[in-house]
BAVOKE-567495 format. One record per atom (N, C-alpha, C): residue in three letters; x, y, z. Coordinates in nm, 2 decimals, padded with zeros to 4 digits. Example, Ala and Ser with C-alpha at 12.3 -4.5 7.8 and 13.67 -1.06 7.14 Angstrom:
% residues 2
SITE rest     xx     yy     zz
SITE  ala  01.32 -00.57  00.78
SITE  ala  01.23 -00.45  00.78
SITE  ala  01.32 -00.33  00.78
SITE  ser  01.28 -00.22  00.71
SITE  ser  01.37 -00.11  00.71
SITE  ser  01.29  00.00  00.79
This chain:
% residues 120
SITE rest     xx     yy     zz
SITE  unk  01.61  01.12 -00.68
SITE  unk  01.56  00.99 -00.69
SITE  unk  01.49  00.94 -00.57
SITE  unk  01.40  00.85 -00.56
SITE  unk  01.34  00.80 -00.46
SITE  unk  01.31  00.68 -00.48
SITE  unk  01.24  00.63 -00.38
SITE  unk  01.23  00.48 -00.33
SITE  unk  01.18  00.43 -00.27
SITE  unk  01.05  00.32 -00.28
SITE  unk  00.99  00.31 -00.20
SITE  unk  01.00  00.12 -00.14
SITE  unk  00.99  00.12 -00.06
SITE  unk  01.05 -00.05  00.04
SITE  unk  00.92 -00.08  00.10
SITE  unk  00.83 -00.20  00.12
SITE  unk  00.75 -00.23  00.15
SITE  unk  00.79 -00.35  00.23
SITE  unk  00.71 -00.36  00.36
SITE  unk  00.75 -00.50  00.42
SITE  unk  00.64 -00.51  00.50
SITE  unk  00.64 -00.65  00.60
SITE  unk  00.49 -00.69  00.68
SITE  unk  00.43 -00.82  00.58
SITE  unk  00.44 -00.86  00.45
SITE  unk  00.39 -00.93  00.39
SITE  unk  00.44 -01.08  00.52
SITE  unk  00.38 -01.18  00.44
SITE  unk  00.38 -01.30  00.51
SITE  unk  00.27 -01.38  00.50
SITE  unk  00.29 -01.54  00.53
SITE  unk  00.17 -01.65  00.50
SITE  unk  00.10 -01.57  00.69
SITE  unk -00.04 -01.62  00.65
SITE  unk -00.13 -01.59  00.76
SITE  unk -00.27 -01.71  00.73
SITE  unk -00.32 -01.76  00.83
SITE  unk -00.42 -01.82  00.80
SITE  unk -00.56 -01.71  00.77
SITE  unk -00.65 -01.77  00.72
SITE  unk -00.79 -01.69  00.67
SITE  unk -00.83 -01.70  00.81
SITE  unk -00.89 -01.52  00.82
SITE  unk -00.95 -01.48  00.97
SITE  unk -00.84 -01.42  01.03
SITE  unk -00.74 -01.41  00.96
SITE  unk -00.59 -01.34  01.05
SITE  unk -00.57 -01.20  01.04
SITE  unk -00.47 -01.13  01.06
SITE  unk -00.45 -01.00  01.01
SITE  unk -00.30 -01.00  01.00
SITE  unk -00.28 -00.89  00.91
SITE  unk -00.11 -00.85  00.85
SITE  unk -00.11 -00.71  00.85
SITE  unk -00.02 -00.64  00.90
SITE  unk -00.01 -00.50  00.89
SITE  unk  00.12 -00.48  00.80
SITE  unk  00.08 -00.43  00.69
SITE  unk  00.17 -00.34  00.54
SITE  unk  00.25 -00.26  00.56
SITE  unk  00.38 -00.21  00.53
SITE  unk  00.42 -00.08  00.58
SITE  unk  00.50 -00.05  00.46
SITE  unk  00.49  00.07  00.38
SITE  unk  00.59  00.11  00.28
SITE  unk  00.66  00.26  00.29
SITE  unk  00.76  00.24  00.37
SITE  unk  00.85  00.34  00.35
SITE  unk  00.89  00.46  00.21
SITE  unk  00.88  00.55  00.20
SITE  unk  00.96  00.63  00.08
SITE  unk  01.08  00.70  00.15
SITE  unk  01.19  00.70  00.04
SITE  unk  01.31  00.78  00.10
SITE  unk  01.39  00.85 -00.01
SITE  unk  01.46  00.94 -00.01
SITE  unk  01.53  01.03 -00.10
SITE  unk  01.53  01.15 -00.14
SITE  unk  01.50  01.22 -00.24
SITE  unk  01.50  01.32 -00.24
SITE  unk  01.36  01.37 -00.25
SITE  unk  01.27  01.38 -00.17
SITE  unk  01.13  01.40 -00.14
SITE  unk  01.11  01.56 -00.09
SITE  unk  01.02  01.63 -00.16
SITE  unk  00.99  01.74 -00.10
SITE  unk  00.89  01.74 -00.01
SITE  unk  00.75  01.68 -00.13
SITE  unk  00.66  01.67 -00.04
SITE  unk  00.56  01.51 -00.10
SITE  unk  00.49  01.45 -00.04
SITE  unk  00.44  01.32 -00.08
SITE  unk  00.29  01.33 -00.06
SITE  unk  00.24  01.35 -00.20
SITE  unk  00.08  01.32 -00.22
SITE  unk  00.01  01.27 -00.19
SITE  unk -00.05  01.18 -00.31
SITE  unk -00.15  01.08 -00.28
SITE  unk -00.06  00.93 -00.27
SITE  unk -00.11  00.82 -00.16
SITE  unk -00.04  00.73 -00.19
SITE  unk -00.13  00.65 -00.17
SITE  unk -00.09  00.50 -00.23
SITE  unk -00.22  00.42 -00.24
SITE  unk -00.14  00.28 -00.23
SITE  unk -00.23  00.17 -00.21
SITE  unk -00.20  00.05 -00.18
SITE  unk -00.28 -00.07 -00.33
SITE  unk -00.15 -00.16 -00.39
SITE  unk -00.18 -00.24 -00.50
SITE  unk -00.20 -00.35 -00.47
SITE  unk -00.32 -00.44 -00.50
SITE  unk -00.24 -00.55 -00.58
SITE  unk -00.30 -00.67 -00.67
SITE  unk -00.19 -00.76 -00.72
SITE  unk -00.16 -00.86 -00.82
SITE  unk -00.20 -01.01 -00.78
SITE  unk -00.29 -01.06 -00.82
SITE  unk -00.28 -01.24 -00.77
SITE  unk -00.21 -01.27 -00.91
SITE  unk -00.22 -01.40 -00.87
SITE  unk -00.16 -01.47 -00.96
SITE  unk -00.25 -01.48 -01.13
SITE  unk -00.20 -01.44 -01.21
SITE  unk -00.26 -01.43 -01.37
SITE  unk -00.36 -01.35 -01.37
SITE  unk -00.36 -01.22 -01.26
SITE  unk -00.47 -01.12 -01.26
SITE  unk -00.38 -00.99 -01.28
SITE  unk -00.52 -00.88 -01.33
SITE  unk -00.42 -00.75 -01.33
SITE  unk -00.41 -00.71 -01.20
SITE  unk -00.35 -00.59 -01.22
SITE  unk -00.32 -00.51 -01.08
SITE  unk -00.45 -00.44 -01.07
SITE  unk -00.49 -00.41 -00.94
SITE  unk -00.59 -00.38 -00.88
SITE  unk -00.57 -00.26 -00.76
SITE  unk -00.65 -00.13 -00.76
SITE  unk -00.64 -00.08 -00.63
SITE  unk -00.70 -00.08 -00.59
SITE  unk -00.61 -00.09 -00.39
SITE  unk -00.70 -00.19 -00.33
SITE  unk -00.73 -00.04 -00.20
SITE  unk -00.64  00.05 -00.19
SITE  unk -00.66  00.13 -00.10
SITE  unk -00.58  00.29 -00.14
SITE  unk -00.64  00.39 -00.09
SITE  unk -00.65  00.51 -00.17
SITE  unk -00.61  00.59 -00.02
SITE  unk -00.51  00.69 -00.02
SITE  unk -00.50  00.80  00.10
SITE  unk -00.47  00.94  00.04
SITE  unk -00.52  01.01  00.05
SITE  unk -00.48  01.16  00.03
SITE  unk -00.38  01.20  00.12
SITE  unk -00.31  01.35  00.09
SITE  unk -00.26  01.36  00.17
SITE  unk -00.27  01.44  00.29
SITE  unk -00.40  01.45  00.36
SITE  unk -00.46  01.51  00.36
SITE  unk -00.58  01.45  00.49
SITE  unk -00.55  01.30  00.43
SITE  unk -00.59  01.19  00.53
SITE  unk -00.73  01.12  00.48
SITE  unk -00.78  01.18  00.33
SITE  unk -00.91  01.10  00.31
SITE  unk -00.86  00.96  00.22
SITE  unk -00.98  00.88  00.26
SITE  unk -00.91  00.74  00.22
SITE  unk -00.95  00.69  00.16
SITE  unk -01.00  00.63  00.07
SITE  unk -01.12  00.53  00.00
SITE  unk -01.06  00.37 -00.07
SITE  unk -01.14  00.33 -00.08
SITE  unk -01.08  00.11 -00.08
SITE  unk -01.19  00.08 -00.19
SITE  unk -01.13 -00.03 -00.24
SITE  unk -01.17 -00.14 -00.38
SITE  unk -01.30 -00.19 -00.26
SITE  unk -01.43 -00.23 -00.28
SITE  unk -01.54 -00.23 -00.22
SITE  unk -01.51 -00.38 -00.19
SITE  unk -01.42 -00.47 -00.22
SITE  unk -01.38 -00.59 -00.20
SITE  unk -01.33 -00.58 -00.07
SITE  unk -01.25 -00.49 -00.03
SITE  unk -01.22 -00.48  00.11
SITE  unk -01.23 -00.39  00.22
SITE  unk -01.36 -00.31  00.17
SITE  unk -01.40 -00.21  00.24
SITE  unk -01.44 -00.26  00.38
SITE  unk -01.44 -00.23  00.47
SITE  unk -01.45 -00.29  00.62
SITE  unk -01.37 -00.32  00.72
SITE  unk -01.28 -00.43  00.60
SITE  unk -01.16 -00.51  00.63
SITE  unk -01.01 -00.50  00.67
SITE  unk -01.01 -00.35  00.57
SITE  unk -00.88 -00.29  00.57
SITE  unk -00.85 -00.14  00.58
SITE  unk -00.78 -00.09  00.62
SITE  unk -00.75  00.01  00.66
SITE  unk -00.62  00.11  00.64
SITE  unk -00.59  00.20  00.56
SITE  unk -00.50  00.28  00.50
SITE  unk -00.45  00.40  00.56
SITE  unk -00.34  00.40  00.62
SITE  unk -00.33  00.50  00.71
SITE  unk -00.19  00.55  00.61
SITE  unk -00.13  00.70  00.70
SITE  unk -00.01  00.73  00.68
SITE  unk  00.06  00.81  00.81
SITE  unk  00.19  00.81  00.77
SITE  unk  00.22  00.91  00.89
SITE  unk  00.31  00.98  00.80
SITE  unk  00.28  01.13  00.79
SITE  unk  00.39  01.20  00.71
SITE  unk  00.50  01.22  00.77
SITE  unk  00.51  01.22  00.89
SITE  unk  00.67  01.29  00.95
SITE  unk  00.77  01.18  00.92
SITE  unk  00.74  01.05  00.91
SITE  unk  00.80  00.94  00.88
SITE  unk  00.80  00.90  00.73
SITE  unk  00.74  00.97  00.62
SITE  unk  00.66  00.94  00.49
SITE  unk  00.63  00.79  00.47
SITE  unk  00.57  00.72  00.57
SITE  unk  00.50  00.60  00.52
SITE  unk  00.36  00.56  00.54
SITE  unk  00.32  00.52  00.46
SITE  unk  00.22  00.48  00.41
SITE  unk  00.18  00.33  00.49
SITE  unk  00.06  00.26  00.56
SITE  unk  00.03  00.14  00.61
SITE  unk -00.08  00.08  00.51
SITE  unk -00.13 -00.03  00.58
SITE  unk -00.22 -00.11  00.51
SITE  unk -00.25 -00.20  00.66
SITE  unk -00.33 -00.19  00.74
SITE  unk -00.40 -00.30  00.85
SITE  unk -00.50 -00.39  00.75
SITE  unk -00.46 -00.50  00.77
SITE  unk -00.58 -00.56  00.66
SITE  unk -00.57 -00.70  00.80
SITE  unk -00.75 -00.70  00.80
SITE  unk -00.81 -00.78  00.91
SITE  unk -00.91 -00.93  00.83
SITE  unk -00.97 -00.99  00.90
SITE  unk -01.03 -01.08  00.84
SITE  unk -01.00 -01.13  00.75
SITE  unk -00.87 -01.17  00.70
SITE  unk -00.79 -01.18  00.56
SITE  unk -00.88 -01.35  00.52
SITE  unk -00.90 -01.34  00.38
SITE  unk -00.95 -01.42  00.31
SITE  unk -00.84 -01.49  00.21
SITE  unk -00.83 -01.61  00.15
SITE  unk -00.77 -01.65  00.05
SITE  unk -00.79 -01.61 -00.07
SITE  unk -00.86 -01.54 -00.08
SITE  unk -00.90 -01.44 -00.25
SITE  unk -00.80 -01.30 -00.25
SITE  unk -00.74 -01.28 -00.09
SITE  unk -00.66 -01.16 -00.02
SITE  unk -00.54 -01.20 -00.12
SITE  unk -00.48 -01.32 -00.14
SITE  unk -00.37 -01.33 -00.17
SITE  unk -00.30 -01.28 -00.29
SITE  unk -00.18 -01.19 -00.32
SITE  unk -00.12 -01.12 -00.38
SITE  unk  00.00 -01.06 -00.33
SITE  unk  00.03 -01.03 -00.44
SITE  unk  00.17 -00.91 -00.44
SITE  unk  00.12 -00.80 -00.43
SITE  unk  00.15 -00.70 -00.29
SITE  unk  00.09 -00.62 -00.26
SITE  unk  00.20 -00.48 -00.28
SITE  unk  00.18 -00.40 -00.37
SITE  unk  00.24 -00.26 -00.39
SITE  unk  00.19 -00.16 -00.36
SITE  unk  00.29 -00.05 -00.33
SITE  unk  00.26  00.06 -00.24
SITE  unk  00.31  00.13 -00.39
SITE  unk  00.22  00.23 -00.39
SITE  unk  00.24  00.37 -00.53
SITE  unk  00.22  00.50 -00.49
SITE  unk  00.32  00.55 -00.52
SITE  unk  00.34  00.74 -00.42
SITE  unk  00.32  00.85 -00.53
SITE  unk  00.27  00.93 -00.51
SITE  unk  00.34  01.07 -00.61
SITE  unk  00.43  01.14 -00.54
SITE  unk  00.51  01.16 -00.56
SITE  unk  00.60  01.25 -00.47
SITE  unk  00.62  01.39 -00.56
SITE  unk  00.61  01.49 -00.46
SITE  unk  00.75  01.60 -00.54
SITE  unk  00.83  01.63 -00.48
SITE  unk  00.93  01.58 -00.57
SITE  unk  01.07  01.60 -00.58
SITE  unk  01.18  01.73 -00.55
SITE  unk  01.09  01.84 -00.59
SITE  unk  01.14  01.97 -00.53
SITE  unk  01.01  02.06 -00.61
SITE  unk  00.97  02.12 -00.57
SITE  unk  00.88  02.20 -00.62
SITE  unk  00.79  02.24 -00.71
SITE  unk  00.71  02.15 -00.75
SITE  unk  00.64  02.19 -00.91
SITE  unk  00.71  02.07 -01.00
SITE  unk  00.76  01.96 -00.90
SITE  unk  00.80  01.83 -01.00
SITE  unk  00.77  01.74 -00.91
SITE  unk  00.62  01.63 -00.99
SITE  unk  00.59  01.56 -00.89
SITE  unk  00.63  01.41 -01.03
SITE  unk  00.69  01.31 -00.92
SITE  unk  00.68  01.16 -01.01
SITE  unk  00.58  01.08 -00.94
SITE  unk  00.60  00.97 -01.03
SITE  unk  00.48  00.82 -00.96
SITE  unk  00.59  00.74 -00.95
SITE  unk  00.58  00.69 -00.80
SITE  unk  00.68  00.58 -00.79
SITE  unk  00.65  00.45 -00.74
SITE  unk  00.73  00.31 -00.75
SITE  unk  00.68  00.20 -00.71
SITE  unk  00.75  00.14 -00.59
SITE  unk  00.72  00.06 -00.54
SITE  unk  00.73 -00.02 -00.46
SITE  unk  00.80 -00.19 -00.52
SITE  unk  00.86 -00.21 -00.45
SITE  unk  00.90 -00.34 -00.53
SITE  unk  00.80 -00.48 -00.48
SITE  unk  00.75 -00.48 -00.41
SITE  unk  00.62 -00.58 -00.33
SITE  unk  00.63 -00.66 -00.23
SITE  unk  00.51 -00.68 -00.20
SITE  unk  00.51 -00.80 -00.10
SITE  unk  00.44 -00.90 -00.11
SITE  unk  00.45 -01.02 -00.10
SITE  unk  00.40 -01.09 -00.14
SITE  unk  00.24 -01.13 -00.02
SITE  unk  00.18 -01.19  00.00
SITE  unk  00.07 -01.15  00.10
SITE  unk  00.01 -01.32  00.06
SITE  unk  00.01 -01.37  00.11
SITE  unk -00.08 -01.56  00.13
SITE  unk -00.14 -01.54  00.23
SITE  unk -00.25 -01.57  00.19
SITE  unk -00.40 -01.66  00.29
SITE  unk -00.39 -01.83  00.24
SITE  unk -00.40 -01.82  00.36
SITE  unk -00.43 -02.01  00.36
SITE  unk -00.58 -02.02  00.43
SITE  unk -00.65 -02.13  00.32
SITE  unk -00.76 -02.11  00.38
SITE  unk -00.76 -02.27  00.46
């Protein structure tokens, strides 16, 4: 089983920055692709940032410039630096992993979220 914990959310004024961080822990072999979600209010879910594991990265063109997707595998977590935050930024922000589990068994796992406000 695994598990992924996200924290760094918080209110920020527009023009601010928030740095993301979602931990995975448990029985992890090895950890894929992981990517960064998210949800406003009465919208679907959205991705908003892409990492290989491998280190190639690609972003929703909404925040291409803005935001930045890193990882550190020795730690298995996954970041999000998001800069010049806008009030359209605002959501519940999920982190989504594929992990394998032990060898030749990989899951999709979630994040439980963060919430993320821009005040403009």
């Amino acid at each position: 089983q695994v598990q992924l914990v996200e924290s760094g959310g918080g209110l920020v004024q527009a023009g601010g920055s928030l740095r993301l961080s979602c931990a995975a822990s448990g029985s992890i072999f090895r950890i894929h692709d992981m990517d960064w979600y998210r949800q406003g209010a009465g919208q679907q879910r959205e991705l908003v940032a892409h990492i290989t594991s491998g280190g190639s990265t690609d972003y929703a063109y909404s925040v291409k410039g803005r935001f930045t997707i890193s990882r550190d595998n020795a730690k298995n977590t996954v970041y999000l630096q998001m800069n010049s935050l806008k009030s359209e930024d605002t959501a519940v922000y999920y982190c989504n992993a594929f992990i394998e589990v032990r060898p030749g068994i990989t899951v999709g796992s979630w994040g439980q979220g963060t919430q993320v406000t821009v005040s403009s």
